[in-house]
C-alpha positions as CSV (number, residue, x, y, z in Angstrom):
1,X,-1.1,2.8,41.3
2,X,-2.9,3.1,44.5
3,X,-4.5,7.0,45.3
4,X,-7.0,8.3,47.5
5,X,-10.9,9.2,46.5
6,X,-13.6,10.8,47.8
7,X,-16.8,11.4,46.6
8,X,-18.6,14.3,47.9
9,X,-22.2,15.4,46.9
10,X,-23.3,12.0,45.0
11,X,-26.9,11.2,46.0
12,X,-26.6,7.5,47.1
13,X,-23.0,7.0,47.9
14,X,-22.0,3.8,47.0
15,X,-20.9,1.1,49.8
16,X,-17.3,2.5,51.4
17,X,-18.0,6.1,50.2
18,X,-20.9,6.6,52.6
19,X,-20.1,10.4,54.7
20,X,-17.9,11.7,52.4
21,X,-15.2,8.7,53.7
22,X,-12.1,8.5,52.0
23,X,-11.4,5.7,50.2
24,X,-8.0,4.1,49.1
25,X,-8.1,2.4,45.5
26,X,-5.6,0.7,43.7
27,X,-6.4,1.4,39.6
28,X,-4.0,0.3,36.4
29,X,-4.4,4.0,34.8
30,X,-2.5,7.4,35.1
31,X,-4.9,9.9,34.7
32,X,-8.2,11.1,36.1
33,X,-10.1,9.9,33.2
34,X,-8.5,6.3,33.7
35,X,-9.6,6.5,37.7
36,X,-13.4,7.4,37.1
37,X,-14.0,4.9,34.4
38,X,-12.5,2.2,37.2
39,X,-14.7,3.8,39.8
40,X,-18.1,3.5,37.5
41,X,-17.5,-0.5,36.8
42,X,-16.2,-0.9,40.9
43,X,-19.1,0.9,42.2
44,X,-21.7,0.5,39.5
45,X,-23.3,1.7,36.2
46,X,-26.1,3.5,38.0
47,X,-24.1,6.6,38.8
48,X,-22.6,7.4,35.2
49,X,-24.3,10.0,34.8
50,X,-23.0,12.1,37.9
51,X,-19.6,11.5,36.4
52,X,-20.0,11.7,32.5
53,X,-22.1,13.5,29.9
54,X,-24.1,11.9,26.9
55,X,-20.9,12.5,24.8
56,X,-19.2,10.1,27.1
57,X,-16.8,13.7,28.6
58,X,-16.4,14.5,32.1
59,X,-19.4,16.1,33.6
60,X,-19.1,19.5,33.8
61,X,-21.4,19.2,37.1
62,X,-18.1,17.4,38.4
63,X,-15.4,19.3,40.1
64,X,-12.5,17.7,40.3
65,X,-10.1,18.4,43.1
66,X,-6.7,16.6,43.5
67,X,-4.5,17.2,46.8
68,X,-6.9,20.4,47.6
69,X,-6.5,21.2,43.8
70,X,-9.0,22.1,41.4
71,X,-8.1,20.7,38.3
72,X,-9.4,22.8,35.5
73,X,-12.1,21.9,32.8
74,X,-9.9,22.0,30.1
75,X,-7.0,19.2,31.3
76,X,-9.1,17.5,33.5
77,X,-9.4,14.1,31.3
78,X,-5.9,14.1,30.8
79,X,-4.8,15.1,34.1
80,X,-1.9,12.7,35.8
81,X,-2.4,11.4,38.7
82,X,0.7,10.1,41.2
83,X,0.8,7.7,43.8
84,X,-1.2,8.4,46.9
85,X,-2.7,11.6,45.6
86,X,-5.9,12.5,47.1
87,X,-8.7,12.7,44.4
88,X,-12.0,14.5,45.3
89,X,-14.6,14.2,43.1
90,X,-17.3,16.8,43.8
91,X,-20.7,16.4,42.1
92,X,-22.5,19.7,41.7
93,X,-25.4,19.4,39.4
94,X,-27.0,22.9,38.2
């Protein structure tokens, strides 16, 4: 499935996400879960954290918007995604 990602708020912006640029990605999952656990091993390790918890959950310092959307805490993992949808992932540690 191929969707759209941006990532907004993350420190050091990994190569291609630089100024908030969205970024078309091709990933073998259905749900948000399945696209941020592709994103970690495309873009690197070193971010985890802005994305998950210790317990291996979505951050909660990680809004999660999808086609102008915020998806809310409690389906968020589980949350399908379709083709071309536009996935904004918002880090907003506090």
């Amino acid at each position: 499935m191929k969707v759209r990602v941006k990532l907004i708020g993350i420190p050091k912006p990994p190569p291609g996400f630089e100024g908030q640029k969205e970024v078309s990605m091709d990933f073998s999952g259905n749900s948000v879960k399945d696209l941020i656990d592709q994103l970690i091993s495309r873009i690197g390790s070193e971010n985890r954290e802005l994305f998950f918890s210790d317990h291996g959950d979505i951050s909660p310092d990680l809004a999660i918007n999808v086609n102008g959307i915020a998806i809310s805490y409690s389906n968020r993992s589980d949350f399908r995604l379709k083709e071309n949808d536009l996935i904004e992932l918002v880090s907003a540690p506090g």
